[in-house]
C-alpha positions in Angstrom: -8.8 9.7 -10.8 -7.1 11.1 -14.1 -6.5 9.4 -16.8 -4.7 12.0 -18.4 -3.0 11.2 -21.9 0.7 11.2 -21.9 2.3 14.3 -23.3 5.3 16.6 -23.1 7.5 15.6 -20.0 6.9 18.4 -17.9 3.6 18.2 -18.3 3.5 14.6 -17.5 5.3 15.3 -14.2 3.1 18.4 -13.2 0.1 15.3 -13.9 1.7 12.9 -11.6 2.2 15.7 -8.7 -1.5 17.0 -9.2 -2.6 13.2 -8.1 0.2 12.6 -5.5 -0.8 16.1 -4.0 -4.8 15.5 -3.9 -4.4 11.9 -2.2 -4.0 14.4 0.8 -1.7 10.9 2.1 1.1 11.7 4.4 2.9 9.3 1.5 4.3 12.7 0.4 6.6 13.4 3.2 8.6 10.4 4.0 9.7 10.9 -0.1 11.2 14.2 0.4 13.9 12.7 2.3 14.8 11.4 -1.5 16.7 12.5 -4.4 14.9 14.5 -7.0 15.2 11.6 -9.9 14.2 8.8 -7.4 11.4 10.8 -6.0 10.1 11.5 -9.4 9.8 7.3 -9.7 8.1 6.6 -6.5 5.5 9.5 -7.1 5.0 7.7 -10.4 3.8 4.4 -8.9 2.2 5.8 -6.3 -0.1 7.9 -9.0 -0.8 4.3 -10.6 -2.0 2.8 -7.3 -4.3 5.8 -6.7 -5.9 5.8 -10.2 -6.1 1.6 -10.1 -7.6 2.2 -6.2 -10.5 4.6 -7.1 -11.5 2.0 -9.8 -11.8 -0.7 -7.4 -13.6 1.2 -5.0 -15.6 2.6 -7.5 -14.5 6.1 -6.4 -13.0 6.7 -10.5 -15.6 8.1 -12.8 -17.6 5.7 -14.8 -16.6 2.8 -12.1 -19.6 2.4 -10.8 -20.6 -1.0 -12.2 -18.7 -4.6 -12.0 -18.2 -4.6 -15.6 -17.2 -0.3 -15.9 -14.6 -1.3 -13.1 -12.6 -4.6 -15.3 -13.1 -2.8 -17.9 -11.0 0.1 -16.9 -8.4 -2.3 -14.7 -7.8 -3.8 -18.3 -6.7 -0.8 -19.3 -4.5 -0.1 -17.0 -3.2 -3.9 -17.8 -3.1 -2.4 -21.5 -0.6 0.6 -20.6 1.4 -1.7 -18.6 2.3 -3.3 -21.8 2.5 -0.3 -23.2 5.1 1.1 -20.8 7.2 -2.3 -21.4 6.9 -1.8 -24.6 7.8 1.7 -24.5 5.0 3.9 -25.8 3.1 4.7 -23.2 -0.5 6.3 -23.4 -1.1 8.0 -20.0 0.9 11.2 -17.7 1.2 8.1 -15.1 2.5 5.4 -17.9 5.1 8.1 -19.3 6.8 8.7 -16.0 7.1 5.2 -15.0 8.7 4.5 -18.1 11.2 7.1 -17.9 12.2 6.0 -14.8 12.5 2.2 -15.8 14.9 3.5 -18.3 17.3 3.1 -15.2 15.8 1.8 -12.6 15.3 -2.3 -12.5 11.4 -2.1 -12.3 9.9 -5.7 -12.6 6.3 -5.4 -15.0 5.4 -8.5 -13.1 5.0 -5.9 -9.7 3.0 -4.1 -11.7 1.3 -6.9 -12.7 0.6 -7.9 -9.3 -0.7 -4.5 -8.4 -3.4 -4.8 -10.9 -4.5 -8.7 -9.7 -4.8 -7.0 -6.3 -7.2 -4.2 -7.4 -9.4 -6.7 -9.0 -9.7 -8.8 -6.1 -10.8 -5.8 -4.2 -13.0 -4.8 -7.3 -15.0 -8.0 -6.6 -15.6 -7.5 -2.7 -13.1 -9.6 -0.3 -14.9 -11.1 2.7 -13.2 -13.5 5.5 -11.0 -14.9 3.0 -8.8 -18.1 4.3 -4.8 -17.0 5.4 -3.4 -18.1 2.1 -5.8 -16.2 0.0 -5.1 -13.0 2.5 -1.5 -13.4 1.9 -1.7 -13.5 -1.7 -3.7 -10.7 -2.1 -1.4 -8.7 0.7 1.4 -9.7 -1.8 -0.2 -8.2 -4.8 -1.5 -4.8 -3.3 0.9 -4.1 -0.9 4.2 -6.3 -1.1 4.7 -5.7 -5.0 4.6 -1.6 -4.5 7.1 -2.3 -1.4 9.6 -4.6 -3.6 9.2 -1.5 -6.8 9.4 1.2 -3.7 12.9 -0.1 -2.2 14.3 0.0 -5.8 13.0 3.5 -6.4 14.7 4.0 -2.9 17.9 2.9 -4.1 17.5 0.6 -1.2 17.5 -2.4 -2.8 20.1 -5.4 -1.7 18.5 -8.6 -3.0 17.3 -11.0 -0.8 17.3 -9.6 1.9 15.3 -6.4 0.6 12.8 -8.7 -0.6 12.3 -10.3 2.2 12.5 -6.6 4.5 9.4 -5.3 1.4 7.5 -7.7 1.8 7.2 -8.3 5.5 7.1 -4.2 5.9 4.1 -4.6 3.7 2.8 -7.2 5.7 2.6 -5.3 8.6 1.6 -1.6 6.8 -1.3 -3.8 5.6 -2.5 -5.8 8.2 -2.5 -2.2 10.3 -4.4 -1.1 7.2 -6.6 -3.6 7.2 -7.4 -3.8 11.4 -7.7 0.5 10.8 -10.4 0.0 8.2 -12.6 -2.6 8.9 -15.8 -0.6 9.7 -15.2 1.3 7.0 -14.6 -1.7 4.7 -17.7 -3.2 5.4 -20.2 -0.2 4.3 -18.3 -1.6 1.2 -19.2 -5.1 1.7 -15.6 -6.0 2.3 -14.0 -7.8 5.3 -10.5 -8.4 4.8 -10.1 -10.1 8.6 -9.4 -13.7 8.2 -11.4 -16.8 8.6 -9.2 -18.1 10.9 -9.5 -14.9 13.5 -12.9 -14.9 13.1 -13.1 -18.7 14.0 -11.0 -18.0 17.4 -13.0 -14.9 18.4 -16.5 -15.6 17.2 -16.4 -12.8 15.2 -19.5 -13.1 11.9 -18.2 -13.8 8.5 -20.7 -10.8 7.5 -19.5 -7.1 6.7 -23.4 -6.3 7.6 -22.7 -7.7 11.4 -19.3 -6.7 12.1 -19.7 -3.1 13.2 -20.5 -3.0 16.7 -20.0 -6.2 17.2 -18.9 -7.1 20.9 -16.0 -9.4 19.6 -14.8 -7.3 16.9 -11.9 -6.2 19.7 -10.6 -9.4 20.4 -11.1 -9.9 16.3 -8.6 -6.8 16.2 -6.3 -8.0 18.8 -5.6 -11.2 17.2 -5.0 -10.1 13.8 -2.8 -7.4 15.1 -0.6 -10.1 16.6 0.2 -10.6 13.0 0.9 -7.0 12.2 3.1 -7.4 15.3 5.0 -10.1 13.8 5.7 -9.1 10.5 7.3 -5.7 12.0 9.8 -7.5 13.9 10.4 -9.5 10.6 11.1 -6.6 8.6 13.4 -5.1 11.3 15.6 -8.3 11.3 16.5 -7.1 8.0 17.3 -3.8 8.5 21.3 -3.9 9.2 21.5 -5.6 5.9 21.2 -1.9 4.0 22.5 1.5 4.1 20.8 3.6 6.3 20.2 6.4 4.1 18.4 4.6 1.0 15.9 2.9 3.6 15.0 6.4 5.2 11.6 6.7 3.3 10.5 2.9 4.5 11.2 3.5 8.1 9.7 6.9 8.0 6.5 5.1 6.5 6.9 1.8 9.2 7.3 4.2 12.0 3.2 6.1 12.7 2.2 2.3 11.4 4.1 0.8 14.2 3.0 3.6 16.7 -0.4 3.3 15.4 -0.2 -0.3 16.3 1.3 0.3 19.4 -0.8 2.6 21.1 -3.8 -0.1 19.8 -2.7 -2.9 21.4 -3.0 -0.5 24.9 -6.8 -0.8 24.5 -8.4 -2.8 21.9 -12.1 -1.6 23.0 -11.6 1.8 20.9 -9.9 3.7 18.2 -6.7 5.4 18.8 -7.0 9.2 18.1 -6.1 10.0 14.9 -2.6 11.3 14.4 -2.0 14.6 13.5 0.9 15.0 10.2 3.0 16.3 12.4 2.9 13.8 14.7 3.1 11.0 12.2 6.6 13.1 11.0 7.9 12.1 14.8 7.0 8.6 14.3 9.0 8.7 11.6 11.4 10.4 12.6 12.0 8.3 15.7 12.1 5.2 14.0 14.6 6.8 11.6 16.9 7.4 14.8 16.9 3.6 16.1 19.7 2.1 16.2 20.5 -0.7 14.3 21.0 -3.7 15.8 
């Protein structure tokens, strides 16, 4: 991932699209719903979680070791402080500080961001529910409480409490999507406590194929299932409009989850864009209750 230096502003912005654009994510299209300035912010932090990601995965060039990996989440700690202190260094740090010139961006999201990427840096496996929930809260609640103020979404409590549940479930999905994948990597993010009630191994080298991995998924997911109908209690407390982009990101997740819990055994087929778009779009149309 770039670590391009900052420069002129276009420049900086064309930087920031360039990464967006090659995440191939179907992040992209729930923003277009948003205003120009507002989708310049959340392209900004979503550029930053890309670049820290490939560092943790060892994806970024020269990330290959433990060391080269916090050594380059440090300095991405660095231009946060930079960015607060208003000279930022990268494309990425330039456009987040433009847009904390009038949005309220908390540097202690961002700093939660990066405590997330280094726990992932240094290989999860079947950590206990309160260290899953911290690290959910770093990597995914944190870019959910700086998205719904990007959104223009934000309400207080009540936001906070709709992020970080939302991010709950996006996560957990995330997490009961990838596990295979996760443990070429060494990483399993399922809980001890799952794996305790299904008999599932505490070992990324065992889990794959394993004949209680699906009742390992279908307890965890019970989770996912939970925070959803968390975040959705909040949901009349906003303006429709501002929470467009969320919903249209909670709805394939939900669906995803949904068309799981049919069949635990096997893998949903993966959803085409389009039909990811039509989750969207139908949780959009919900009504609020």
């Amino acid at each position: 991932m770039s670590f391009a230096a900052a420069s002129d502003e276009a420049s900086d912005v064309i930087e920031v699209r360039r990464i967006v654009a090659s995440a191939g994510s179907s992040f992209a299209a729930g923003m277009r719903v948003l205003p120009a300035a507002r989708r310049r912010a959340i392209h900004a932090i979503y550029a930053l979680c890309r670049a820290v990601d490939d560092i943790a995965d060892g994806d970024a060039p020269g990330a290959e070791s433990a060391e080269a990996r916090a050594a380059q989440l440090a300095r991405w700690r660095t231009e946060i402080d930079n960015v607060y202190r208003g000279a930022p260094q990268t494309a990425i740090g330039a456009e987040i500080a433009r847009a904390r010139k009038w949005l309220d961006l908390p540097k202690a999201e961002f700093l939660l961001i990066l405590d997330g990427m280094r726990m992932d840096a240094e290989n999860i496996v079947a950590p206990n529910a309160e260290q899953l929930a911290a690290y959910i809260r770093c990597v995914s609640g944190a870019v959910g409480v700086l998205s719904m103020r990007c959104f223009g979404a934000w309400q207080g409590k009540p936001s906070e409490r709709f992020a970080l549940e939302l991010a709950r479930g996006l996560q957990t999905v995330n997490i009961l999507r990838d596990v295979e994948e996760d443990a070429r990597m060494g990483r399993l993010y399922l809980p001890s406590h799952v794996l305790e009630e299904t008999g599932l191994p505490a070992d990324p080298a065992r889990v794959t194929g394993h004949p209680a991995l699906p009742a390992a998924r279908a307890a965890f997911a019970r989770e996912a299932r939970a925070a959803f109908r968390a975040a959705a209690v909040e949901i009349p407390a906003h303006r429709r409009t501002p929470l467009l982009p969320a919903l249209m990101m909670m709805g394939p997740y939900e669906r995803l989850l949904a068309r799981w819990e049919a069949d635990w055994s096997r893998p949903p087929p993966r959803r085409s864009k389009l039909g990811k778009l039509v989750d969207g779009m139908v949780m959009v149309a919900r009504p609020i209750r």
